[in-house]
N, C-alpha and C positions, 0 to 999 in steps of 0.2 A: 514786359517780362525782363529785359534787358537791363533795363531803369531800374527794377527791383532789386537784380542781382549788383548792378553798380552800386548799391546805396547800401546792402550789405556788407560788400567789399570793405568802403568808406570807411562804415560804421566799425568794423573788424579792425581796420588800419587806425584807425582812432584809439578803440580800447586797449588797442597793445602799445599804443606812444604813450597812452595814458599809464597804464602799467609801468612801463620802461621805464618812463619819468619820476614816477613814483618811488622804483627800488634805485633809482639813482641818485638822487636827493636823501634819501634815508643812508643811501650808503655812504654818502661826503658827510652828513650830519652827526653819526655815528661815529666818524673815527676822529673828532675833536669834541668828544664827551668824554669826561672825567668818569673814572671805576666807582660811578654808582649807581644805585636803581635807578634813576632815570636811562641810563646806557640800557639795563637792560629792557627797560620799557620801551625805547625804540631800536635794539637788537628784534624784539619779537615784531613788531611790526611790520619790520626788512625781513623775516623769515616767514612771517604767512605771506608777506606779500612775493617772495618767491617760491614758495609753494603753489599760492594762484594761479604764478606764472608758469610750472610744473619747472622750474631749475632746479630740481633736487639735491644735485650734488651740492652745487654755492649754499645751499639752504642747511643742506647738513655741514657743514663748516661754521656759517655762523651759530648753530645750534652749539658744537662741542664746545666752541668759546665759550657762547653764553650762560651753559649748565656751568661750566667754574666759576663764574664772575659771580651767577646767582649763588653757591653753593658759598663762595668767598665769604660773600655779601647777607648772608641765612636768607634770602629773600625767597622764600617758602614758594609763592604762587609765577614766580619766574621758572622754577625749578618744575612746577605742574606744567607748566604752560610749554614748557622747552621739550620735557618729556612726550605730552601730547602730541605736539608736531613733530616729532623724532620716528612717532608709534604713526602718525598718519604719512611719512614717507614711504617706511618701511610696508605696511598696506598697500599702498600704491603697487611696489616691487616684488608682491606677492614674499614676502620674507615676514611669514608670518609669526615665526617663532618670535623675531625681535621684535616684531609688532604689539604682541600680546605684553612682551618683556617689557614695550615702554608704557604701552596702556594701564597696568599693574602697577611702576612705579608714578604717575603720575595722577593715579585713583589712591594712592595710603597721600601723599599730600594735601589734593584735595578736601580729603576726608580730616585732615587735621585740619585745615583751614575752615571747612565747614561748608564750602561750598558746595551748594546743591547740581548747580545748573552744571558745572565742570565735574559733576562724578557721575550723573545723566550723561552727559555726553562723550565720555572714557567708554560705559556701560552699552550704549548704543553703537559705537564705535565695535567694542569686543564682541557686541553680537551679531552686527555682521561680517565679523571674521570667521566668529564660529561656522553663520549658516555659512557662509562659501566652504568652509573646510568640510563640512556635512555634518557637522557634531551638531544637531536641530535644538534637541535639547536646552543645550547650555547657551546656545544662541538668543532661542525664545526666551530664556530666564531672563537673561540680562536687557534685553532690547523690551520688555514689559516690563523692564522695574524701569527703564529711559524717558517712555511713555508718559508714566505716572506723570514726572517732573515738565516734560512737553505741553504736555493738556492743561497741566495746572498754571503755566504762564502760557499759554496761547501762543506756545511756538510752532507756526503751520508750516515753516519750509521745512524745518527737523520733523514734523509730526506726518507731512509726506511722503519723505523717505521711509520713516519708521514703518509707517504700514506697510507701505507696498513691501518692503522687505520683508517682514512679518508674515506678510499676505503668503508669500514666493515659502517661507521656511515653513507653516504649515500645510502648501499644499504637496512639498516632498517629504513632509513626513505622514501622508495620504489624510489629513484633517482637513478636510473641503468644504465642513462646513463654517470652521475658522478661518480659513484662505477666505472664503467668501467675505464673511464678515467684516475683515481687515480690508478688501478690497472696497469694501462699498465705505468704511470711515475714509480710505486715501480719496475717495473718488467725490467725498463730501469737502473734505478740505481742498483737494487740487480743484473743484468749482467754488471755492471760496477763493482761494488765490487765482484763481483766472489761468492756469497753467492749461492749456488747450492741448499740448502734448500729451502732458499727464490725463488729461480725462479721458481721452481716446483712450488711450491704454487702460485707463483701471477700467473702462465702461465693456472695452472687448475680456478682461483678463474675468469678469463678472458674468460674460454670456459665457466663454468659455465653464468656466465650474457651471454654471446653472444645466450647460447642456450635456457636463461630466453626473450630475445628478439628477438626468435621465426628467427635468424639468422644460420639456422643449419650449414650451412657449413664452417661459419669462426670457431664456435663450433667445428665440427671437427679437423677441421687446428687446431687449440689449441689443442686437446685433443692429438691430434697425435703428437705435440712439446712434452708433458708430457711423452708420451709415450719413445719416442728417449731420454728422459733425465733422465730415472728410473735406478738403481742400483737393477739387479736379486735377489740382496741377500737380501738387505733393505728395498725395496721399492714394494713387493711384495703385502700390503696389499691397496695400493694407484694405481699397475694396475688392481687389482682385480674391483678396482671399475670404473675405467676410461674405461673399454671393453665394460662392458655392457652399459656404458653412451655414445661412440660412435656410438655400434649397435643402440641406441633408436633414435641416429639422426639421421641415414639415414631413420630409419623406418616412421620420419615425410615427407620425401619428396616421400615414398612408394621404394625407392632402397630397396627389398626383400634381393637380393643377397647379398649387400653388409653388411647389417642388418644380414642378418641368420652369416656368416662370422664371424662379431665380436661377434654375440652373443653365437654362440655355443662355440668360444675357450674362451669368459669371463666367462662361465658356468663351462667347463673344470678345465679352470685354477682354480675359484675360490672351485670348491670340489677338487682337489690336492690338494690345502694348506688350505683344513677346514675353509674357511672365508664364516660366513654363512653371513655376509651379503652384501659380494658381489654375492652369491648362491642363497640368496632374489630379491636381484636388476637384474639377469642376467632372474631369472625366471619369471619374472613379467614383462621385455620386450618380451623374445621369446614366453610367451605366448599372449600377447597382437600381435608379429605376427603370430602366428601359427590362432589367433581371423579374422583377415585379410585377411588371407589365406587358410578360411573357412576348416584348420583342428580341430574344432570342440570337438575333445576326445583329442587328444593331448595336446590341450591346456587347459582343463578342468582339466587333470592329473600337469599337471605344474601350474596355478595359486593354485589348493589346496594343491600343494606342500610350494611354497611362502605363503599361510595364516599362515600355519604351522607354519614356520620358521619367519612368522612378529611377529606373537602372540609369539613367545618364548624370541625373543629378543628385542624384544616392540619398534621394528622400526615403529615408527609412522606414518613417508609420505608413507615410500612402503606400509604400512598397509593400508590407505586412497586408494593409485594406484590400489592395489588389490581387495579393496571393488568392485571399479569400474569397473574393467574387469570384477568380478564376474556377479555384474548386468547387463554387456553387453550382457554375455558368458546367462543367465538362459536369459534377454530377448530372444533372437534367437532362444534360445530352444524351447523357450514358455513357459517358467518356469515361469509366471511372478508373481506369490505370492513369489515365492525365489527372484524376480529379486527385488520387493518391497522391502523385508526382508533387500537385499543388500546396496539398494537405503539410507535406513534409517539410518544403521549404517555407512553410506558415509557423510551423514549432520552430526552426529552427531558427529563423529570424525573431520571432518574439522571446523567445531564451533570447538573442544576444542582445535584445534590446532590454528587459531586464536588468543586465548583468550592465549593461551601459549606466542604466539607471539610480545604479547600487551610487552613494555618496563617496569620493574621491576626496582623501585629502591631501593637500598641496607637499610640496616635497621643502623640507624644512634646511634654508638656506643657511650657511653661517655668518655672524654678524658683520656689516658693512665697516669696514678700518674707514675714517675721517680722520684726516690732516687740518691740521689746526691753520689759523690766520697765520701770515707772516707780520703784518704791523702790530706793535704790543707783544712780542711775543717773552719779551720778559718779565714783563708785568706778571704771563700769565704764567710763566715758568714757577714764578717767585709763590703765588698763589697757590699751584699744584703741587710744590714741596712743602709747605705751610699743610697742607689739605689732607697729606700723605702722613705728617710728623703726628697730627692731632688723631687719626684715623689708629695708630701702633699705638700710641699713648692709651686709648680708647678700647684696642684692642685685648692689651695685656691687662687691663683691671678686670674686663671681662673675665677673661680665661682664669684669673685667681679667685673670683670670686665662684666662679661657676664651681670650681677643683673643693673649695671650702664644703660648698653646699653637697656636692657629690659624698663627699667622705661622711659628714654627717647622716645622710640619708642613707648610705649603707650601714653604718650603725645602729640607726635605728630599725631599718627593718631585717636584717639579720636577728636582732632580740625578740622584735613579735613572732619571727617566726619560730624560733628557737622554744619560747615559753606558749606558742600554738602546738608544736611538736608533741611536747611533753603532755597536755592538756588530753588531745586527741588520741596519744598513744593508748591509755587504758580502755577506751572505751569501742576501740576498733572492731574488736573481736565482737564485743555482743552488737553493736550494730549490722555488722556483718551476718550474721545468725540471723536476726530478725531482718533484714532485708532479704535474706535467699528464703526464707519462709513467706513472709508477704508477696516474694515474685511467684509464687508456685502458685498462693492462693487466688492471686490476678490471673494468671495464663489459665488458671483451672474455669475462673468467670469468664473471662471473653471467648473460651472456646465454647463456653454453654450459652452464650449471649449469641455467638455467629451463629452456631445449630437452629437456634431457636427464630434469628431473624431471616436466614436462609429458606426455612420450612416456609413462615408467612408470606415471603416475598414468592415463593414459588406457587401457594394457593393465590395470592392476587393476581398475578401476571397471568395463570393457564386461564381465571377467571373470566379475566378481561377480555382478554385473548380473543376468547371463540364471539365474544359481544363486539370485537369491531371486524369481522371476516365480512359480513353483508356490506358493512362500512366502504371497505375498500375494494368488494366488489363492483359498486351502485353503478358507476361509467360505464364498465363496460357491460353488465346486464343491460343497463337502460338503453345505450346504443340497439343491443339486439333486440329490445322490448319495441324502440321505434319502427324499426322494419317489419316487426315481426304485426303492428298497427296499420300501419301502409296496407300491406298487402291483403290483411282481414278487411279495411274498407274499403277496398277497389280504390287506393286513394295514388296507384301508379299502374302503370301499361306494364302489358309482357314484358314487351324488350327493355322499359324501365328497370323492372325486376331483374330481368335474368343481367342486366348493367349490373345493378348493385349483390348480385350473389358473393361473388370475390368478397365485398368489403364485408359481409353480412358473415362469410364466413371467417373469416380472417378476424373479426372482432369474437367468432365462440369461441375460437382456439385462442385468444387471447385470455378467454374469461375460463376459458377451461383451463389452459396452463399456471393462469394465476389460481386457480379453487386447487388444484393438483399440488401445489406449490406450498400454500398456506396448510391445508389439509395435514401433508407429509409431515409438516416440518411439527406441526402441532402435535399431533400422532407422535414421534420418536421422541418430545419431550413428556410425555404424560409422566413417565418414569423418573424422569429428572430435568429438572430446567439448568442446563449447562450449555453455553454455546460448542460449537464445532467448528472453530476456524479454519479457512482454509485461504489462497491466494487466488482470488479475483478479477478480471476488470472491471472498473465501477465503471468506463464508456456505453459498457454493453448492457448495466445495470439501467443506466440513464436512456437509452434508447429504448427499449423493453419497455419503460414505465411513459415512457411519453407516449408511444404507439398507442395506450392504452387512452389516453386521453384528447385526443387527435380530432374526433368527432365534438366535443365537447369544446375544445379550443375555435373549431371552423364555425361552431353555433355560437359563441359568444366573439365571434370576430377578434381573438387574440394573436399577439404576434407573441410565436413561441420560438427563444434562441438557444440553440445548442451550444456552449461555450467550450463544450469537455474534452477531453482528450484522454487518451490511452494511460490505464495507467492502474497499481496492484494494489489492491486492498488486503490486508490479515484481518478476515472477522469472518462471522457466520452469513454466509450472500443468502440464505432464506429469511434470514431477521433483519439484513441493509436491506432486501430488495421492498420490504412490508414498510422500512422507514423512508425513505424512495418515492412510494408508490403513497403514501399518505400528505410528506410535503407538496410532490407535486399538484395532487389533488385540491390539498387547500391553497394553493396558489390560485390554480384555475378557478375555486370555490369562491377567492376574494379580489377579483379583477376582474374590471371593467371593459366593456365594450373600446379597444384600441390599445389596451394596456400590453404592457411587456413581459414575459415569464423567463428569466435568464438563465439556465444550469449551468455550472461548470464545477472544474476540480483543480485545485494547483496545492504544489508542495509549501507546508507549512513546518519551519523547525525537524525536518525528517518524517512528518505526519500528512496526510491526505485532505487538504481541507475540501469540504463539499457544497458548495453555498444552492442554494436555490434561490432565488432573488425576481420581487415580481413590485410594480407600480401601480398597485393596486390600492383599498377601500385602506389599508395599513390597522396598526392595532393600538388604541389608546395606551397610556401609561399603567391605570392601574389593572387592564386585563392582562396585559405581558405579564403580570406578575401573577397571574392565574394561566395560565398555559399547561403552564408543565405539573402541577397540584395535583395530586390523587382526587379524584372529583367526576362530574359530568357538566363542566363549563363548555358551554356551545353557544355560539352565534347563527346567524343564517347568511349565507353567500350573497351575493350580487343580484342573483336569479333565482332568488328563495330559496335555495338549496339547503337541506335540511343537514344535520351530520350526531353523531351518537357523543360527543365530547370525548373520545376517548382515545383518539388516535393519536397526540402528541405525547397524552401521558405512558401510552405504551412507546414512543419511539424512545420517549426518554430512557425507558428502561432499558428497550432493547440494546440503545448503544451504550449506556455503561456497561452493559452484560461483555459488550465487545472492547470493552476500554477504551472506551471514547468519550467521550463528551458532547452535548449539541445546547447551541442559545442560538438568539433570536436577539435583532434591532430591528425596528419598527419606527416609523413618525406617523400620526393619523395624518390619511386624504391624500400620503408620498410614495407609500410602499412599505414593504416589509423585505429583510432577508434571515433566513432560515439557517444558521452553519454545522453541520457535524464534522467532528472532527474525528479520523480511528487511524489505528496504527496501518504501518505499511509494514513491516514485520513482524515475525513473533517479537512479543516482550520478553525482557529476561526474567526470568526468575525471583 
């Protein structure tokens, strides 16, 4: 080990004599060259080659010289090139404004010289300025038109950066399935170039998204590539973190075994080498299973071990993870003032982490003053008054010619309008007349147009209406219909029974409250179909409609996650709860034995978004576009479960009735997510 570390040393001590040497010989060479391109052909030499060396100051100095000498000289692609490393200093020093300022003037020369490859790499350069600054956008713009020109000469070390930065700018502007994609092209080229740095990295930055897209097992396959590509000695504080990250994804598809496995040796491993926070991240999965696998104090002992160690080293997400177990761990207990306590500092920190998240841009420096050389410095005096006389000369033909064309151009349209005037003046009046007559004749059609489509929409809707009420019954009758089987064929004990009374009762009053519910609300529209907004919480909507499907979740072995949180709806809660209680439904209806059902609610734009989100059978291209159709399109569930096709088409209606809107993204074989979106206030007017 020792021997390695000397040989690096060496190697290091080498390449900086070799550098040194290099900008010292260019610099003696330099200053007994005659004022002409050749100077400035090796002035740029000596300035990337102290840029490599990060002298930035010495480098901007020969820079200022060099753009007069080129600008003297018209030497067009001196003047690109000086620009360029002017704009990659200023990057450097986070002075982004002059950055941009020199990238811009050294892409219009390019572009008159023609060159390709030098306005690709201005353009690559600007984008990732952009992504650091958060502007993703104009980022991405510019860094895929850099690409083009990379791919097309098979330039792989520009074509490595390009991705991976790419990669990074779609996945904060939440397109993960383009982050992907760019990650797996960098991860094809960095195993072309042999960069073994880089491959770890794009190989983990690929299970990561995979396992952000709720695909655990390609996540594994990745993480276990990371693992086969680690270095014992070096790379010890990147398995610390990849063990527990594997255990966590078996533990989503419920593999115990395979879960406890990585989790106990990522635990292990990471107290051997003192990494608390892969000792964080190890202890906040094994106790989340130890949560699952109803050990109880074991795992009580392990998340307030991980609080400890979040709050010390101010890990933020495991901090947020563990809030959460906490609140699961005192629910169960019945702790549930501590489960509250939990609950709160779980929003409160995920708000700050959010708001952390929001794209930051850098604070815009003002331009760096450069002092010129002292040897030559008349030369270059004599050049900058030449540069300055041509520049006034230049200016003022401008300015008379511009003064010419102005005067003309007000002439001339001063008279069209003048002889427009006159034209139009007769004719104002009767246009005027026949346009307030035509607006009367249109207001007087579209109110008899609204009447008329009002009426039909209100016979289709009570129509349907009463045709999916058994629909969104089915759960919880059939629940009661089970027991109510059971115990006609002697197929459970007394005490069996008199167990299950609570649940047997607790699902009628569920299927009662829901028939009282639908009934009512149908009943006080017969007379008019008009909602009745009121303010809400959709948390309690969300819980209400799961209770309901509870029995049906435990038979098909689904894992179902509450993501929601507290929070006001403006719309009619008897028409959300029926749009609710049918997403959910078809969720559970199109998911598999181990699949995921996710609810939640977060603020959108001042609006409520509502996702329902499940990893499930998902829904082809061209049925998505049959969903929401006036019609009876139906499929059959996981577990042949039958359905009337009618439920989406009424949710659809229901939430425009509430001013909303609701769609749906789907991939087949990946999942589906459901979103409605309704006001959190009244509308105005």
């Amino acid at each position: 080990m020792k021997q390695l570390i000397t040989l690096a040393v060496l190697c290091s001590s080498f390449f900086c004599f070799s550098q040194t040497n290099e900008i010292d010989s260019l610099t003696v060479h330099l200053s007994f060259q005659k004022q002409d391109s050749s100077k400035v052909d090796t002035s740029l030499r000596l300035i990337k080659a102290l840029y490599q060396a990060k002298s930035y100051k010495k480098a901007l100095t020969y820079i200022d010289n060099t753009e007069r000498l080129s600008k003297f000289l018209n030497h067009t692609k001196g003047i690109a090139d000086v620009n360029y490393y002017k704009a990659l200093i200023y990057a450097q020093r986070d002075d982004y404004y002059n950055a941009i300022d020199g990238y811009n003037r050294s892409k219009r020369y390019y572009i008159q010289l023609g060159d390709t490859l030098g306005i690709a790499k201005v353009n690559n350069s600007i984008g990732l300025i952009e992504i650091k600054r958060g502007n993703y956008t104009v980022g991405l713009e510019n860094s895929l038109s850099a690409i083009q020109t990379f791919e097309s000469r098979n330039l792989r070390n520009e074509l490595s950066s390009a991705y991976n930065n790419l990669a990074e700018a779609y996945y904060n502007t939440k397109q993960v399935d383009k982050s992907l994609e760019f990650n797996i092209k960098a991860l094809n080229v960095r195993e072309q170039l042999r960069d073994s740095i880089g491959i770890k990295t794009s190989t983990r930055n690929i299970a990561l998204l995979y396992s952000e897209r709720k695909e655990h097992r390609k996540a594994i396959e990745y993480y276990e590539k990371v693992l086969k590509l680690l270095n014992p000695i070096t790379d010890k504080k990147l398995k610390g973190e990849i063990l527990p990250r594997i255990g966590a994804e078996y533990l989503q598809f419920k593999d115990y075994d395979k879960a406890a496995e990585y989790l106990v040796e990522g635990l292990k491993f990471n107290r051997k080498n003192n990494n608390e926070d892969g000792i964080l991240r190890a202890l906040n999965a094994v106790g989340e299973l130890n949560i699952e696998q109803n050990n109880y104090r074991t795992a009580q002992a392990q998340i307030d071990e991980a609080y400890s160690i979040a709050t010390k080293i101010n890990n933020k997400p495991e901090l947020l993870k563990n809030y959460r177990l906490h609140k699961e761990l005192d629910s169960i207990n019945g702790k549930f003032q501590n489960a509250f306590f939990w609950q709160g500092k779980y929003f409160t920190l995920k708000s700050e982490l959010d708001r952390e998240n929001q794209p930051k841009i850098p604070v815009i420096t003002k331009p760096i003053e450069v002092k010129p050389l002292i040897e030559n410095q008349d030369d270059f005096d004599t050049i900058a008054k030449q540069e300055q006389q041509k520049k006034d000369a230049i200016l003022e033909k401008r300015l008379k010619a511009i003064s010419y064309i102005l005067g003309a151009a007000f002439l001339i349209v001063s008279t069209i309008l003048l002889l427009i005037y006159l034209k139009r003046k007769n004719t104002l009046k009767f246009n005027r007349e026949l346009r307030e007559k035509n607006t009367q004749i249109k207001l007087q059609n579209e109110e008899l147009s609204k009447k008329t489509s009002h009426l039909e929409e209100v016979n289709n809707v009570k129509d349907r209406l009463f045709s999916i009420v058994s629909h969104d019954l089915k759960d919880s009758i059939s629940s009661i219909k089970g027991f109510i089987d059971l115990l006609k064929e002697d197929g459970i004990s007394r005490e069996e029974f008199y167990d299950l009374v609570p649940e047997l009762s607790e699902n009628a009053d569920s299927a009662s409250q829901l028939l009282y519910n639908l009934l009512n609300w149908s009943k006080s529209q017969m007379q008019n179909l008009e909602p009745k907004p009121e303010l809400f919480n959709i948390q309690e909507v969300f819980q209400n409609k799961m209770a309901l499907v509870e029995h049906k979740v435990e038979q098909k072995r689904i894992v179902l996650i509450d993501e929601s949180h507290r929070d006001f709806i403006y719309a009619d809660k008897s028409m959300i709860e029926i749009v609710i209680q049918n997403l959910i439904t078809n969720a559970v209806k199109f998911t598999r034995v181990g699949d995921v059902i996710t609810v939640s609610n977060s603020d959108h734009n001042g609006k409520s978004l509502i996702c329902v989100e499940d990893t499930g059978v998902g829904i082809s291209r061209e049925n998505v576009d049959k969903l929401f159709q006036n019609g009876t399109f139906s499929t059959r569930g996981t577990s042949n479960e039958k359905g009337t096709g009618l439920g989406l088409t009424i949710c659809k209606e229901l939430v425009e009735l509430n001013n909303g809107r609701i769609w749906v993204e789907s991939t087949l074989n990946v999942g589906t997510k459901f979103y409605v979106e309704l006001p959190k206030v009244k509308p105005a007017e």
